[in-house]
N, CA, C, O and CB atoms as a CASP TS submission, in Angstrom:
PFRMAT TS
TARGET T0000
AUTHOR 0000-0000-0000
METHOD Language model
MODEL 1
PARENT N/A
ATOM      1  N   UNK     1     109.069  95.733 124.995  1.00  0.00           N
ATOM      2  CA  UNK     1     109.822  95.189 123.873  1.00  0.00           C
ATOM      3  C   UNK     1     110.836  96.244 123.442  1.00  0.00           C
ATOM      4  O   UNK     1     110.518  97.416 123.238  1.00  0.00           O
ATOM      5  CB  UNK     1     108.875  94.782 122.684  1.00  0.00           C
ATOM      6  N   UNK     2     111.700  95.911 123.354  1.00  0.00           N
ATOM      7  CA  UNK     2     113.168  96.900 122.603  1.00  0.00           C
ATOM      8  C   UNK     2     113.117  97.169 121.187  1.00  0.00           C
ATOM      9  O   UNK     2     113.094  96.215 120.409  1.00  0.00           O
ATOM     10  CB  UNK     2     114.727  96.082 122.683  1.00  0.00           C
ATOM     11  N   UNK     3     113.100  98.210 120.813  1.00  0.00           N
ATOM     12  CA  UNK     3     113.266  99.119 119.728  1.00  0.00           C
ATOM     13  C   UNK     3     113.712  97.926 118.193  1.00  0.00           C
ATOM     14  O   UNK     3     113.249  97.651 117.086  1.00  0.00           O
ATOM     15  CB  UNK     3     114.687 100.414 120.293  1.00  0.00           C
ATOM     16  N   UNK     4     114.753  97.587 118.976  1.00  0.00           N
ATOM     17  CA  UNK     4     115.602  96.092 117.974  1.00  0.00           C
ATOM     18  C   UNK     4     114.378  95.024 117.786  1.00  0.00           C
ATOM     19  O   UNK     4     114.459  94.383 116.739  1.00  0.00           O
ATOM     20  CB  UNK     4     117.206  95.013 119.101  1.00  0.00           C
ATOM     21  N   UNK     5     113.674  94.836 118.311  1.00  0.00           N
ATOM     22  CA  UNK     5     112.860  92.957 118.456  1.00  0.00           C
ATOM     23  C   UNK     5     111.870  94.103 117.848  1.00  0.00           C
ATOM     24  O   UNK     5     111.515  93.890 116.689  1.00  0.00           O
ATOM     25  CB  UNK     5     112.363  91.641 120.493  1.00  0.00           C
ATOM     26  N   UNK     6     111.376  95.289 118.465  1.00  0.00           N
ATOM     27  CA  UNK     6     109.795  95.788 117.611  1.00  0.00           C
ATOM     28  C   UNK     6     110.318  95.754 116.046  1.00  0.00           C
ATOM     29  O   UNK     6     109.614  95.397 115.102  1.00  0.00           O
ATOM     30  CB  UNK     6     109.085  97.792 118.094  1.00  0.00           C
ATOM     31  N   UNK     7     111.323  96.078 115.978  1.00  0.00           N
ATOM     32  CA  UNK     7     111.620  96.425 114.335  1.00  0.00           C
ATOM     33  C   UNK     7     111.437  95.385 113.561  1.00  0.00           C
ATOM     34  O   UNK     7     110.732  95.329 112.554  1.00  0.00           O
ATOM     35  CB  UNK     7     113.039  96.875 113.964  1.00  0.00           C
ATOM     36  N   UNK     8     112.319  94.247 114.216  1.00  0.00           N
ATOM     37  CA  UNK     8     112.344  93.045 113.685  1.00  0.00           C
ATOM     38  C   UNK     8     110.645  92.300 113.583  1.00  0.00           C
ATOM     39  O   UNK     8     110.152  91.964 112.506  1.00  0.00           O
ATOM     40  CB  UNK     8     113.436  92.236 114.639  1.00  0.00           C
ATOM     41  N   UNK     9     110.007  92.164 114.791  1.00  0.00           N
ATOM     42  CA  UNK     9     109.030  91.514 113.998  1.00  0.00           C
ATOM     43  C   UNK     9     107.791  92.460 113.543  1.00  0.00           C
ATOM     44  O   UNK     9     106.641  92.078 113.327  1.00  0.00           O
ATOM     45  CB  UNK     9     108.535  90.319 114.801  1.00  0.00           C
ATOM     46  N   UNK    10     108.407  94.082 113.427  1.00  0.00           N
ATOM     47  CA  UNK    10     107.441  94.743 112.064  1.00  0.00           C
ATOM     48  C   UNK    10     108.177  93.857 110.581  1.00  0.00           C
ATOM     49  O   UNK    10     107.323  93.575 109.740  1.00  0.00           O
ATOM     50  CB  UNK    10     107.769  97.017 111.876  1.00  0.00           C
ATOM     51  N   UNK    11     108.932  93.631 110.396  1.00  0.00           N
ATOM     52  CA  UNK    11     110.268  93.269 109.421  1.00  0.00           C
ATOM     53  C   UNK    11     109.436  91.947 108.937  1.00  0.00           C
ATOM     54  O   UNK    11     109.250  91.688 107.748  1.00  0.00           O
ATOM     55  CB  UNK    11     112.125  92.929 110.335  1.00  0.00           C
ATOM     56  N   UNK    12     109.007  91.222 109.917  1.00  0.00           N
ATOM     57  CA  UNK    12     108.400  90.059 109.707  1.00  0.00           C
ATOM     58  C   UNK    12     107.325  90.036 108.914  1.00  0.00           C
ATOM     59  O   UNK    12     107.172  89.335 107.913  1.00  0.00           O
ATOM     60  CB  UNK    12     108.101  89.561 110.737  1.00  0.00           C
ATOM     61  N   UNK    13     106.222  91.193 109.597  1.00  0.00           N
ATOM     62  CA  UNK    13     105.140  91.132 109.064  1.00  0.00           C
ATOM     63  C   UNK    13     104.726  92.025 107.902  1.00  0.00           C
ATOM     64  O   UNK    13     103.726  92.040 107.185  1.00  0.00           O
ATOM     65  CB  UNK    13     104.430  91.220 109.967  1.00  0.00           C
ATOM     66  N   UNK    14     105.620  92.621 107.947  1.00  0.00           N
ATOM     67  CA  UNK    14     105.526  93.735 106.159  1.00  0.00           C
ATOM     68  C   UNK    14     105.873  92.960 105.070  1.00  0.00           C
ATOM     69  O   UNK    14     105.470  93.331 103.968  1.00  0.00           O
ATOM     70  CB  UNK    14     106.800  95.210 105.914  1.00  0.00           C
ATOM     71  N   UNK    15     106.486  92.037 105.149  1.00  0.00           N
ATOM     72  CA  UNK    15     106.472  90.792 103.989  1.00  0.00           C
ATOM     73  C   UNK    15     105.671  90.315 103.362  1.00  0.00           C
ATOM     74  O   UNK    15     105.569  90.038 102.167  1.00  0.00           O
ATOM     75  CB  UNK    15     106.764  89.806 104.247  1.00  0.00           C
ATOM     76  N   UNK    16     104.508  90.115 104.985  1.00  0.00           N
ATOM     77  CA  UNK    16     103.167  89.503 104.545  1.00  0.00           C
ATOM     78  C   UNK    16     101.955  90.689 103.993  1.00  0.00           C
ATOM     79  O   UNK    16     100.734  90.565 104.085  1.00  0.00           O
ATOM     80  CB  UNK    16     102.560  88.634 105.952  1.00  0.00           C
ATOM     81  N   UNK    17     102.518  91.538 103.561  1.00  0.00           N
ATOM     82  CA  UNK    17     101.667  92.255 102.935  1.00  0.00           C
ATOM     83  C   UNK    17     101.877  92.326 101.388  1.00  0.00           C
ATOM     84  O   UNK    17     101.101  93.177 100.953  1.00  0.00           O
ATOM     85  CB  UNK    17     101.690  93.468 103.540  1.00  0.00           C
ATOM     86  N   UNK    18     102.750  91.672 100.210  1.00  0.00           N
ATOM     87  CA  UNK    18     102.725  91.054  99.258  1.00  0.00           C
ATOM     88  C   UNK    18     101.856  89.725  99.092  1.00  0.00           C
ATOM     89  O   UNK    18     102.068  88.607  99.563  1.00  0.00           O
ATOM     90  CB  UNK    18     103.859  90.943  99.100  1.00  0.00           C
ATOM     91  N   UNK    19     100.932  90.129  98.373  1.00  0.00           N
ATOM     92  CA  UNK    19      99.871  89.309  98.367  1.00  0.00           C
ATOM     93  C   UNK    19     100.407  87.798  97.358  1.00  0.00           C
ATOM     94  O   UNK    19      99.613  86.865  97.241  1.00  0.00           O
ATOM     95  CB  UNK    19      98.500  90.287  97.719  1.00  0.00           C
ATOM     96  N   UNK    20     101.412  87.752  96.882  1.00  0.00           N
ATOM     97  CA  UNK    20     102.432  86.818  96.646  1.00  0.00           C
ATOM     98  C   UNK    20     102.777  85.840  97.206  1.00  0.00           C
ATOM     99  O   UNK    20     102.816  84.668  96.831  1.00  0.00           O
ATOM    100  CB  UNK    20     103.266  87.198  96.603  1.00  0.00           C
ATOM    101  N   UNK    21     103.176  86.562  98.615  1.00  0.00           N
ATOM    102  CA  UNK    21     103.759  85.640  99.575  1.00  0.00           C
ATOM    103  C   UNK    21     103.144  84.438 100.576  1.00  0.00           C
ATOM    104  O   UNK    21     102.099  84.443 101.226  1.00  0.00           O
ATOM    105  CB  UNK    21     104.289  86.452 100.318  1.00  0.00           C
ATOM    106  N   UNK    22     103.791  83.796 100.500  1.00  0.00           N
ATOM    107  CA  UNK    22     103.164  82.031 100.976  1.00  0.00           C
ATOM    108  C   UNK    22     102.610  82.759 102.553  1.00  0.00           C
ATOM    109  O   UNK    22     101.474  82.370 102.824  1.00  0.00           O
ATOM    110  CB  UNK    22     104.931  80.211 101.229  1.00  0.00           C
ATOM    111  N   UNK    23     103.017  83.416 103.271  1.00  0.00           N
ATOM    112  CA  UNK    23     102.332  83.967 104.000  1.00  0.00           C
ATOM    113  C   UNK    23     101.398  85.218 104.314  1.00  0.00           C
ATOM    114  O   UNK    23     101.070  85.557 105.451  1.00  0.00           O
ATOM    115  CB  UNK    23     102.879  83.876 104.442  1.00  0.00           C
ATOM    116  N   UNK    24     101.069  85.768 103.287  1.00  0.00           N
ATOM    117  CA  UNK    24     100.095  87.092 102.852  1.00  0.00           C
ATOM    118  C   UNK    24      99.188  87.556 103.985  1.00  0.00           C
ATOM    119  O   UNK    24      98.187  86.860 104.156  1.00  0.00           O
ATOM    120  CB  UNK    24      99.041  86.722 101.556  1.00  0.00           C
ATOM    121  N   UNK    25      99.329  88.442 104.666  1.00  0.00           N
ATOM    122  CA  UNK    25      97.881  88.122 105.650  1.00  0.00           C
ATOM    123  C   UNK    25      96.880  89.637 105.193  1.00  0.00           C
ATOM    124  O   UNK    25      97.456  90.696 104.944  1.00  0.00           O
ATOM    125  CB  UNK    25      98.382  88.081 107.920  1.00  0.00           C
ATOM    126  N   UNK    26      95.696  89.537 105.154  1.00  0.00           N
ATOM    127  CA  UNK    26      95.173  90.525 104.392  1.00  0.00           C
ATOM    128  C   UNK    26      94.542  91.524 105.457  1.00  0.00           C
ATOM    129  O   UNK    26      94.092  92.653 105.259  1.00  0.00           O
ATOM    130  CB  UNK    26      94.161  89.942 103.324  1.00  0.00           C
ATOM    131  N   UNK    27      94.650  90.654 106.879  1.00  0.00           N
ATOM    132  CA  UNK    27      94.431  91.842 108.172  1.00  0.00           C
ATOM    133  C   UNK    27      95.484  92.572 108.418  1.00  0.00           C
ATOM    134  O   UNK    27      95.786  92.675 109.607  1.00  0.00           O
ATOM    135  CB  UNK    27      94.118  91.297 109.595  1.00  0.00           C
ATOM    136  N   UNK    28      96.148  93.122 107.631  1.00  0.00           N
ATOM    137  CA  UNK    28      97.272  93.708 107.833  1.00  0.00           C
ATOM    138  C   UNK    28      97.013  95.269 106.653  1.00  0.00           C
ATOM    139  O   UNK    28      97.447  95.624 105.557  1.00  0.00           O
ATOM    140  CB  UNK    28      98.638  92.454 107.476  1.00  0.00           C
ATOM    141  N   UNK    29      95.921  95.890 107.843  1.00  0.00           N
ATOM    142  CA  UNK    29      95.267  97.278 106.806  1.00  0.00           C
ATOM    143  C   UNK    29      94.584  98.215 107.366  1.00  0.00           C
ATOM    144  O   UNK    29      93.717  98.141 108.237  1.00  0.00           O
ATOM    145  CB  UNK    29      94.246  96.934 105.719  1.00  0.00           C
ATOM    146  N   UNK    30      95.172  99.415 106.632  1.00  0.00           N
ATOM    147  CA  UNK    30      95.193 100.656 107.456  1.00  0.00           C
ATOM    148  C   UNK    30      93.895 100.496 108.543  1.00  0.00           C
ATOM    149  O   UNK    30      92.826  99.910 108.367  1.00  0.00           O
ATOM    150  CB  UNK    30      95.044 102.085 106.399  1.00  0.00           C
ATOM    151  N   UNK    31      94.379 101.220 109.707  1.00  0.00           N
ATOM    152  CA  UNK    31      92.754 101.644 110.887  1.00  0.00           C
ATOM    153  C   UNK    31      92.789  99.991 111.795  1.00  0.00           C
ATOM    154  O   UNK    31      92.261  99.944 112.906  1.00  0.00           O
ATOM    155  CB  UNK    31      90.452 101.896 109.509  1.00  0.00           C
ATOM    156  N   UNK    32      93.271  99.061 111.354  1.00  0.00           N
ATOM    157  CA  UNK    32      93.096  97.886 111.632  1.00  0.00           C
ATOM    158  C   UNK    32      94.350  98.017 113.014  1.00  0.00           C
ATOM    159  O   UNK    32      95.410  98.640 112.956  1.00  0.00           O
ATOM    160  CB  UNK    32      93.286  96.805 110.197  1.00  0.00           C
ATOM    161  N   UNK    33      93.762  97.144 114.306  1.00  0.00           N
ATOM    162  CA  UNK    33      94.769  97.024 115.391  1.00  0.00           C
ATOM    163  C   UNK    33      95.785  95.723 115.921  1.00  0.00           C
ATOM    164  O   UNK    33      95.296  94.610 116.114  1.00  0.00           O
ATOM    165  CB  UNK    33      94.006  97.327 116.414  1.00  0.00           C
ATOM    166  N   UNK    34      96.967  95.944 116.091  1.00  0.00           N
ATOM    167  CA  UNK    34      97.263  94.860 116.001  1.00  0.00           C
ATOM    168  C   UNK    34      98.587  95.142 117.059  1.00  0.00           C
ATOM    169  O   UNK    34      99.158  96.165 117.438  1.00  0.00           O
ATOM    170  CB  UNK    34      97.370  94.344 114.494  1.00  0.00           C
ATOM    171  N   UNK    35      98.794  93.393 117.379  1.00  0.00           N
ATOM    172  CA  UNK    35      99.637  93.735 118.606  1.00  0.00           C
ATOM    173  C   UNK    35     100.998  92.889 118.333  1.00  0.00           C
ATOM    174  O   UNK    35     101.173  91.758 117.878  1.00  0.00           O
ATOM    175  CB  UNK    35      98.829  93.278 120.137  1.00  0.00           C
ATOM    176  N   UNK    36     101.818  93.808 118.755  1.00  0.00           N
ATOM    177  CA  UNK    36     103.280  93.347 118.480  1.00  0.00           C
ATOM    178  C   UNK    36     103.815  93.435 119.538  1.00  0.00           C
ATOM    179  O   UNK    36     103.794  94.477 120.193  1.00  0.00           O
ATOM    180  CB  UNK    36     104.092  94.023 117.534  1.00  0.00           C
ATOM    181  N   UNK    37     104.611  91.975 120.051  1.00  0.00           N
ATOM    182  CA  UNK    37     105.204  92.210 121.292  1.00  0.00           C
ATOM    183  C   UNK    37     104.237  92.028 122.253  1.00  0.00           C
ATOM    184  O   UNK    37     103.366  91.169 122.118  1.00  0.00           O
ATOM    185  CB  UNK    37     105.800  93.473 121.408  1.00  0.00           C
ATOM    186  N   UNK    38     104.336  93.080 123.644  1.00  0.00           N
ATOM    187  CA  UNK    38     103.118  93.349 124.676  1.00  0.00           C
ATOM    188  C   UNK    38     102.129  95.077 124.401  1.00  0.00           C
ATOM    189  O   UNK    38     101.428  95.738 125.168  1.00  0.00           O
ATOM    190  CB  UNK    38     104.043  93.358 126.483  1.00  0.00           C
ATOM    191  N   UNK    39     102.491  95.252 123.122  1.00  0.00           N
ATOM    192  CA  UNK    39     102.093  96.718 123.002  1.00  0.00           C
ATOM    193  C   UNK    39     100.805  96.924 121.651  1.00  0.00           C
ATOM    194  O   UNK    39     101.161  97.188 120.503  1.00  0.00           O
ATOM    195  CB  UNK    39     103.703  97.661 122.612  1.00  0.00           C
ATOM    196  N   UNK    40      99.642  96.791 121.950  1.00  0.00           N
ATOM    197  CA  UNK    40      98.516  97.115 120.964  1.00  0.00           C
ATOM    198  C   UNK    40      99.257  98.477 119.796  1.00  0.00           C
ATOM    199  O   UNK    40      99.803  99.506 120.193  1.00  0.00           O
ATOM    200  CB  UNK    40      96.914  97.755 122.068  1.00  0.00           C
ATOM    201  N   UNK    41      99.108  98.176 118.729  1.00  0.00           N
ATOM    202  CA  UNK    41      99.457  99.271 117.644  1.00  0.00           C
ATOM    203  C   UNK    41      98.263  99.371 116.685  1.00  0.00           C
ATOM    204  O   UNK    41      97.434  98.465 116.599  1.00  0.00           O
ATOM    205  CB  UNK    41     100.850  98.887 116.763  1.00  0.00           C
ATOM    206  N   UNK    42      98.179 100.926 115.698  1.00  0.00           N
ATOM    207  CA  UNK    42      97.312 100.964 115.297  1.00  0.00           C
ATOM    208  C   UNK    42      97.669 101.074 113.979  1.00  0.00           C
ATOM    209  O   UNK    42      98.431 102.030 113.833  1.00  0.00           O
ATOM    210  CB  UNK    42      96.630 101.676 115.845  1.00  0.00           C
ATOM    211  N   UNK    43      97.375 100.347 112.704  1.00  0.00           N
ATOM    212  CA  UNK    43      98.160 100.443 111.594  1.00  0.00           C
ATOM    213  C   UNK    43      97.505 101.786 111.220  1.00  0.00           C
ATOM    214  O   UNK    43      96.309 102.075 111.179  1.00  0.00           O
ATOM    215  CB  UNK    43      98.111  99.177 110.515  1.00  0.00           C
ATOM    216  N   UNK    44      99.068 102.856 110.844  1.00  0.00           N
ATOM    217  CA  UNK    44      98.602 103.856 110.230  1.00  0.00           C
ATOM    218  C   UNK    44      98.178 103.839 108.601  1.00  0.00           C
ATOM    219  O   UNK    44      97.248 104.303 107.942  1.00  0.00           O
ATOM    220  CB  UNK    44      99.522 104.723 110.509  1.00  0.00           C
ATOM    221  N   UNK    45      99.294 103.101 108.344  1.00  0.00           N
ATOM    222  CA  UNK    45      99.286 103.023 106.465  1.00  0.00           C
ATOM    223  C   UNK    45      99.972 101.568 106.334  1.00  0.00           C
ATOM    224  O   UNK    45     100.498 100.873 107.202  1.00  0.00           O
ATOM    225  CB  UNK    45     100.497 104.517 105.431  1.00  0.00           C
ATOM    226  N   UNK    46      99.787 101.342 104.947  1.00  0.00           N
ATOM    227  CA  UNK    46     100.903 100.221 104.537  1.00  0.00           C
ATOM    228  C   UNK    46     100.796 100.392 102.907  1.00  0.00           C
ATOM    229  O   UNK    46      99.777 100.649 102.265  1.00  0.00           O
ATOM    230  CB  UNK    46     100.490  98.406 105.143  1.00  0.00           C
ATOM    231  N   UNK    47     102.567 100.109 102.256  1.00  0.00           N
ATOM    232  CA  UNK    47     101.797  99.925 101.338  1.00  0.00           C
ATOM    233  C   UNK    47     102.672  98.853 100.495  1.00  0.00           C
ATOM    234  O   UNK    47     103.804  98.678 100.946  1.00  0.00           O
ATOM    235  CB  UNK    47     101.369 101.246 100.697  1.00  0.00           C
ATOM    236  N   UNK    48     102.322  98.104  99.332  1.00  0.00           N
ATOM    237  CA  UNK    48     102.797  97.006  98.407  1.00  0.00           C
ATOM    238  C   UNK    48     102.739  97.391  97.002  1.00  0.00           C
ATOM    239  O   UNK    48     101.930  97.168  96.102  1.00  0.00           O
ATOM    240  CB  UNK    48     101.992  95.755  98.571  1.00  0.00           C
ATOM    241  N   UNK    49     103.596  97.895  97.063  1.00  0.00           N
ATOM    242  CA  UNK    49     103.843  98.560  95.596  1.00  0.00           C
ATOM    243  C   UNK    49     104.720  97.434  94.692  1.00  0.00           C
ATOM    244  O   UNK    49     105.808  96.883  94.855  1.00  0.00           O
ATOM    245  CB  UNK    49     104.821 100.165  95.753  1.00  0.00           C
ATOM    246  N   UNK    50     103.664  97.384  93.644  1.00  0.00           N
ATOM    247  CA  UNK    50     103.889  95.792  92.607  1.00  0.00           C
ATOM    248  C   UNK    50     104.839  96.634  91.678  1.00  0.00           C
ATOM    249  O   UNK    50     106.003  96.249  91.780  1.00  0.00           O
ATOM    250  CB  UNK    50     102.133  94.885  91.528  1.00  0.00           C
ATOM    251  N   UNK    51     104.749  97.165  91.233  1.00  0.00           N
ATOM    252  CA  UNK    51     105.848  97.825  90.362  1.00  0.00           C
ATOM    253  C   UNK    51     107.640  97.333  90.856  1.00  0.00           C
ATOM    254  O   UNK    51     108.439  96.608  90.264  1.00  0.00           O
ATOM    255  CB  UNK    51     105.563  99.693  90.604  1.00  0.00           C
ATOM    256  N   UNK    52     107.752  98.012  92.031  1.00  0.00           N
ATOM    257  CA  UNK    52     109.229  98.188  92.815  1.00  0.00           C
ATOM    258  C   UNK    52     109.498  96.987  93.719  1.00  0.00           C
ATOM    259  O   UNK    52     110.622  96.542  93.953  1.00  0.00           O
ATOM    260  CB  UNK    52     109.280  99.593  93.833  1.00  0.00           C
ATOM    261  N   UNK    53     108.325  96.498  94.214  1.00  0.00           N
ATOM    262  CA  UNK    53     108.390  95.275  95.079  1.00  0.00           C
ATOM    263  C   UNK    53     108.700  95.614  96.537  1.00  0.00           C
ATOM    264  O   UNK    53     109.094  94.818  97.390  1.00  0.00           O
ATOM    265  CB  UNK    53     109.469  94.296  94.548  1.00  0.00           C
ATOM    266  N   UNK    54     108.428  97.103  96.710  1.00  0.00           N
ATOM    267  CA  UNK    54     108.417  97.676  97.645  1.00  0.00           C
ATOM    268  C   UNK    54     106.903  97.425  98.638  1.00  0.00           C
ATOM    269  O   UNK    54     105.779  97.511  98.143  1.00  0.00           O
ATOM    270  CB  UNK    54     108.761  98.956  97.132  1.00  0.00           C
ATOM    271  N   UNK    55     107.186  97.088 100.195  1.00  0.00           N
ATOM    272  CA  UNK    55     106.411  96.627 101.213  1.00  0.00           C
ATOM    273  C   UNK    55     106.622  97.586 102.434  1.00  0.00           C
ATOM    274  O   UNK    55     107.477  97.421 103.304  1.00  0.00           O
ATOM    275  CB  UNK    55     106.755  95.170 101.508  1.00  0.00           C
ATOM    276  N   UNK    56     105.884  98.425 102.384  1.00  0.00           N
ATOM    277  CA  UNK    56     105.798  99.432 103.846  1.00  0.00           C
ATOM    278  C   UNK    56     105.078  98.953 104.650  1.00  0.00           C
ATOM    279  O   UNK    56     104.394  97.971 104.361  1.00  0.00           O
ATOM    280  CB  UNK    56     105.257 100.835 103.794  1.00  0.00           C
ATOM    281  N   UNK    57     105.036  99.748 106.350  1.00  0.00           N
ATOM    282  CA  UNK    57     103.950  99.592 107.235  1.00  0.00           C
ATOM    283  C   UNK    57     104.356 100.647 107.962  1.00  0.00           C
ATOM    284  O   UNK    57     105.562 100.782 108.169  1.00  0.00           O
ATOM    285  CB  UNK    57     103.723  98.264 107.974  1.00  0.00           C
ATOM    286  N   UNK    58     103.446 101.555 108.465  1.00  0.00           N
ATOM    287  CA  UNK    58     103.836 102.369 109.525  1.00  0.00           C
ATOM    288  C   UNK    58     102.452 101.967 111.008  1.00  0.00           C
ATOM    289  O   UNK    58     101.283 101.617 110.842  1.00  0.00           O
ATOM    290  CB  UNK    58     103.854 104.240 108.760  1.00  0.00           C
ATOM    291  N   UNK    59     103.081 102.164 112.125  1.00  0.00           N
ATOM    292  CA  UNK    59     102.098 101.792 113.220  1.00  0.00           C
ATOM    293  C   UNK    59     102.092 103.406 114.529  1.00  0.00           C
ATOM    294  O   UNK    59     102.679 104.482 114.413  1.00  0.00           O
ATOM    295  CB  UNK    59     102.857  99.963 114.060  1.00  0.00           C
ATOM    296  N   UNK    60     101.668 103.173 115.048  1.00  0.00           N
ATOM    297  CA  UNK    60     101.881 104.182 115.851  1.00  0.00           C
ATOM    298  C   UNK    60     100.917 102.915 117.372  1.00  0.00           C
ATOM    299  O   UNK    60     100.055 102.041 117.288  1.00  0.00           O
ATOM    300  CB  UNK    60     101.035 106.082 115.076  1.00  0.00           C
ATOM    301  N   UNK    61     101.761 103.558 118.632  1.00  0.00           N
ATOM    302  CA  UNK    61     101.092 102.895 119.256  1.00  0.00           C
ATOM    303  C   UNK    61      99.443 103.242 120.315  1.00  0.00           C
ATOM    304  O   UNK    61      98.801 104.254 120.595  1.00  0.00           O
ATOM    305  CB  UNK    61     102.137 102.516 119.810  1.00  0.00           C
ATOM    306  N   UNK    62      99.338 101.970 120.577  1.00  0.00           N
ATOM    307  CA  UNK    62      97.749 102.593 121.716  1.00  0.00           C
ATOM    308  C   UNK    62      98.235 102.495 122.857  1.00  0.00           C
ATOM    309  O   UNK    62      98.850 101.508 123.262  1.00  0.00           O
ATOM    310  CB  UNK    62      96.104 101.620 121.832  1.00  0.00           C
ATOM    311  N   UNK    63      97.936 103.833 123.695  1.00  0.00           N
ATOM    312  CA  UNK    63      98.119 103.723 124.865  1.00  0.00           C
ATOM    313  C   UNK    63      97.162 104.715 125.688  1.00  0.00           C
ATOM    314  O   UNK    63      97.145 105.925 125.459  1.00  0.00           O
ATOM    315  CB  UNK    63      99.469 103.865 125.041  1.00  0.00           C
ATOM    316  N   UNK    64      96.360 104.094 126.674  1.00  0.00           N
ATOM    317  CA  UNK    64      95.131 104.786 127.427  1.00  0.00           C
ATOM    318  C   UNK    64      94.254 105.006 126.431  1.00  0.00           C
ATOM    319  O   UNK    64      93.609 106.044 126.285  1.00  0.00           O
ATOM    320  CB  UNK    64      95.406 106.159 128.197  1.00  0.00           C
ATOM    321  N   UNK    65      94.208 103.929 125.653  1.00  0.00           N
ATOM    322  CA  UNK    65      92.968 103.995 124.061  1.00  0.00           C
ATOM    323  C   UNK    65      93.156 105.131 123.145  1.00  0.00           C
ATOM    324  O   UNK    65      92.365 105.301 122.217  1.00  0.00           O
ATOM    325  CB  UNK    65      91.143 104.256 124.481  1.00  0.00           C
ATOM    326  N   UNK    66      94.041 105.832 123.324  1.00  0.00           N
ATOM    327  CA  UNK    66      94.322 106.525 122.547  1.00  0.00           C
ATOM    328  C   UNK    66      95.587 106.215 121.529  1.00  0.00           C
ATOM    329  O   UNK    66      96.598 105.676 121.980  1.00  0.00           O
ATOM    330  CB  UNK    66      94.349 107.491 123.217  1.00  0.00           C
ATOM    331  N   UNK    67      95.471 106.630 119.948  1.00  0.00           N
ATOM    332  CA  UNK    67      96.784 106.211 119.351  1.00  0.00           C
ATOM    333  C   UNK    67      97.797 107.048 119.417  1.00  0.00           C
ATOM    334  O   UNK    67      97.393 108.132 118.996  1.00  0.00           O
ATOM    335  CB  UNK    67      96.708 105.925 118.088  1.00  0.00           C
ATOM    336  N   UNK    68      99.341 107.134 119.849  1.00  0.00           N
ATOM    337  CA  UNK    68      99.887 107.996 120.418  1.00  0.00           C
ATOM    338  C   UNK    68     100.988 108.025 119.330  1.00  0.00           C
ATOM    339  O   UNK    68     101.853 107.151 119.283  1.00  0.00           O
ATOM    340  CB  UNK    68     100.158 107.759 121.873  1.00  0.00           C
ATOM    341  N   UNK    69     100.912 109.367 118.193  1.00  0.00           N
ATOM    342  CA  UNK    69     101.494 109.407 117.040  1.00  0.00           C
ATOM    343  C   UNK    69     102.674 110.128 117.061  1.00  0.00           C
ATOM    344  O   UNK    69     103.419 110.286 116.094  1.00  0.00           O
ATOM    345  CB  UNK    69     100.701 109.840 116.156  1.00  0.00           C
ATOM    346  N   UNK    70     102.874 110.669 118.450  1.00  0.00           N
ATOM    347  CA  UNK    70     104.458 110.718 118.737  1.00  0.00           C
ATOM    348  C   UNK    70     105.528 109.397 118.987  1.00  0.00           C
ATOM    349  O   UNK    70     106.599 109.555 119.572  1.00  0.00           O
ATOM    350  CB  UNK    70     104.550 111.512 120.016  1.00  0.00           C
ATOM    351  N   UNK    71     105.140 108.269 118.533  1.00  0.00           N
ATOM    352  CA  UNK    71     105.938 107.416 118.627  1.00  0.00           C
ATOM    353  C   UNK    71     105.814 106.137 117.225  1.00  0.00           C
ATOM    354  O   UNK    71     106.013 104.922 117.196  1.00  0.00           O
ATOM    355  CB  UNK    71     105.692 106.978 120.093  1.00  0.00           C
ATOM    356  N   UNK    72     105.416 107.092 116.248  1.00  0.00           N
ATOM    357  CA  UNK    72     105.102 106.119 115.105  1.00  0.00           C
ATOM    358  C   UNK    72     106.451 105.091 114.820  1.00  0.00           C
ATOM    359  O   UNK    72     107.549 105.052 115.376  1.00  0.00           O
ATOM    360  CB  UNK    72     104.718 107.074 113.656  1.00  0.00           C
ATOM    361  N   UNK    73     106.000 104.460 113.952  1.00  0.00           N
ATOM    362  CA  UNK    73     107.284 103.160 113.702  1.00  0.00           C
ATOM    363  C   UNK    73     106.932 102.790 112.228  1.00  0.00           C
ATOM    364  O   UNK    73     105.809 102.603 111.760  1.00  0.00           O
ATOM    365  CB  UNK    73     107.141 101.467 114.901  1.00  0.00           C
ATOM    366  N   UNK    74     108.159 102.724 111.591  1.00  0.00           N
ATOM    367  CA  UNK    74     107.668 102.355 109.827  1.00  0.00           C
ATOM    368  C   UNK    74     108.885 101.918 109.932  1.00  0.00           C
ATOM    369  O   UNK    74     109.850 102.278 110.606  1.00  0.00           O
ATOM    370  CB  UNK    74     107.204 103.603 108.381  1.00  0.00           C
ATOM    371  N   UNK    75     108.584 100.506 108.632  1.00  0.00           N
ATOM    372  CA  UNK    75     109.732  99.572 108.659  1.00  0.00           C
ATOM    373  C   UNK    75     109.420  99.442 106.702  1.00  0.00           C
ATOM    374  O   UNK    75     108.241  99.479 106.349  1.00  0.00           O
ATOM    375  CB  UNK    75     109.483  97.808 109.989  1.00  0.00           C
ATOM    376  N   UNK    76     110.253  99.334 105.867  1.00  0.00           N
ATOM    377  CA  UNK    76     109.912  99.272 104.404  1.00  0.00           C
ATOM    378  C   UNK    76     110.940  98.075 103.959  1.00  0.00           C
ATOM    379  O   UNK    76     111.954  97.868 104.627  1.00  0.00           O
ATOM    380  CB  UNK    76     110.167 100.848 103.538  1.00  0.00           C
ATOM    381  N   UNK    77     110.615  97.269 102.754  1.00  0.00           N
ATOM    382  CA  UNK    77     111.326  96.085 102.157  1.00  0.00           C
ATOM    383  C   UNK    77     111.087  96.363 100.936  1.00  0.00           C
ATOM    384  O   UNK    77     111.503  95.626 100.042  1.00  0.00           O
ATOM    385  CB  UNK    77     110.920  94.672 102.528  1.00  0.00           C
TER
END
């Protein structure tokens, strides 16, 4: 998956971490694994800050079962 489409559907799913939103998903939390694209990721953090309306996620990916944190990815709204 290209750098552009991973961003975009992190973009997608950091939305759904406002527990607000018509689509909220609540598996979307730290230690928890999840796959975007063809590439298993491991959520590092996220966060939904009600104050600012601010929605983070950072992932880093799995590769050879290991999470490989030279290639983390954070997308914020």
């Amino acid at each position: 998956m290209s750098n552009e489409k991973l961003l975009k559907e992190l973009s997608d799913h950091v939305y759904r971490l406002d527990r607000k939103h018509k689509d909220f998903d609540s598996t979307l939390r730290e230690g928890k694994h999840r796959r975007f694209g063809e590439v298993q990721y491991k959520i590092l953090t996220t966060e939904d800050n009600t104050t600012n309306g601010m929605q983070a996620m950072a992932v880093a990916p799995i590769k050879n079962n290991k999470v490989d944190t030279s290639e983390i990815v954070s997308t914020m709204f």
